[in-house]
N, C-alpha and C positions, 0 to 999 in steps of 0.2 A: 431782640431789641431793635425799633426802628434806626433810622440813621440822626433822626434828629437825637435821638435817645443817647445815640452815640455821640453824636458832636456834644451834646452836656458833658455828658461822662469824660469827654476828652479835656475839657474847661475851657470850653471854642463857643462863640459867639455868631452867629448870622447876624449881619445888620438889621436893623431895620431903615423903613424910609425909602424911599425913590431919588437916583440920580440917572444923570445922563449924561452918556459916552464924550470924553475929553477929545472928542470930533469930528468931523464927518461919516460917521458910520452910527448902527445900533450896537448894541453892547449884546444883545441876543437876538436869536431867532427860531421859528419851530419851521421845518422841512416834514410834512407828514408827521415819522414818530423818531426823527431826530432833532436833537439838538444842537444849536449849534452857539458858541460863548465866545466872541472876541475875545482879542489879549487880556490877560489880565494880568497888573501892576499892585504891587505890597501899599498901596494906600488906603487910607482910612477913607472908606465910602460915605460914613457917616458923616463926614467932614465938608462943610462948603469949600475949603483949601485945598483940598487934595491932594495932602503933604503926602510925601513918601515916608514907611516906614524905616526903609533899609534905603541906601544910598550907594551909588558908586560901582565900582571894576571889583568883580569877584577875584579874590587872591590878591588882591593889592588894597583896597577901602574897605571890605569887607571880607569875613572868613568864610570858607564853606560851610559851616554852621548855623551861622544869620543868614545865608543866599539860602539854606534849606528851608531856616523859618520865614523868610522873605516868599518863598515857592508855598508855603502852608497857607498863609494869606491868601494869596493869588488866589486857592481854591477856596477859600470860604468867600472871596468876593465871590467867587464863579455862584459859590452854593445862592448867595443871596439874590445873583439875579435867575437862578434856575427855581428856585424856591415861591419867586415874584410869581413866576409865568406860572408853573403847573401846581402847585398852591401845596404838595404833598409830597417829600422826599423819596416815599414810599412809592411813589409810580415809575421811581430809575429802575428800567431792566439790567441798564450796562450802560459803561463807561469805557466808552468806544476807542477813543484815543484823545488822546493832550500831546501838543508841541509845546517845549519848553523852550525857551530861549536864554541865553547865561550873558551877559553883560561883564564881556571879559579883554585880556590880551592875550595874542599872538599865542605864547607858549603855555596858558593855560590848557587842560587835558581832562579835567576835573566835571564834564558838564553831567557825565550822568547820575554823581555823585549830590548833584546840586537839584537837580529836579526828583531825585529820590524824593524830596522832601515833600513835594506834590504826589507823588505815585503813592508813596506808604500813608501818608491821610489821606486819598481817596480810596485804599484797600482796607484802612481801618473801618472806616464809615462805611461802604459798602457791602463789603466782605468781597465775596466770591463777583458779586456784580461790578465793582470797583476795579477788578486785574482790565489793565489797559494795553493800548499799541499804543507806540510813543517815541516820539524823537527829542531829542538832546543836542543842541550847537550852539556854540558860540558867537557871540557879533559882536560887534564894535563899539556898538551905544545902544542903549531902551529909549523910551519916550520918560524927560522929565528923569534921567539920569537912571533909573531904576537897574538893582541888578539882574531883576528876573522878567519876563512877562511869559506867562502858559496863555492857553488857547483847548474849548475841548470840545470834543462831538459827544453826543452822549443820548441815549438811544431811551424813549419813554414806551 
């Protein structure tokens, strides 16, 4: 099965449409045969608004549950701007690594639990090509209140 094959199967959506990055930077870039995906935030892309799907401080406004599904987002935005540029899911060799970021407090502990949520959708859809390097921390605030933002290199 290719990987769009799978994102159907999974009942996951790629945007469509063209947007552009919430500010001073690109939202992608191609380095030779890597990739490279700015942050990416649980908002509806397809949206002129840019509402956030999930909202707030992991463990306090939101569970680790929705910060997982919040992180599942994040990579189908990733997919839709990887998708824009090399036009064929099919040409990912590997998925290099993703930073995850948890939008939490002080005594939360939970972060690699919360970007699970991004890693196990990018090993579904890729399979073997999807096992990633990966970091996990916590901060203080996202952009626009968010509880997650990932980041991923990712090798064509």
């Amino acid at each position: 099965m290719t990987p769009e094959e799978k994102i159907a199967n999974l009942n996951l959506k790629i945007p469509k449409g063209i947007t552009t990055a919430l500010g001073s930077y690109i939202p992608i870039t191609n380095v030779e045969n890597l990739i490279f995906i700015s942050g990416q935030i649980p908002i509806n892309i397809e949206s002129s608004t840019n509402e956030l799907k999930f909202k707030g401080k992991v463990g306090i406004d939101i569970s680790i549950e929705e910060a997982q599904e919040a992180g599942r987002i994040c990579c189908v935005n990733a997919l839709f701007y990887l998708k824009n540029l090399i036009g064929d899911l099919d040409k990912v060799k590997r998925i290099i690594k993703i930073t995850g970021y948890v939008n939490c407090d002080q005594n939360f502990t939970d972060h690699p639990k919360v970007i699970n949520g991004a890693s196990d959708l990018l090993i579904k859809i890729f399979g073997e090509k999807g096992k990633h390097t990966r970091v996990a921390v916590g901060v203080n605030s996202l952009p626009l209140g968010s509880p997650v933002e990932v980041d991923f290199i990712i090798q064509i």
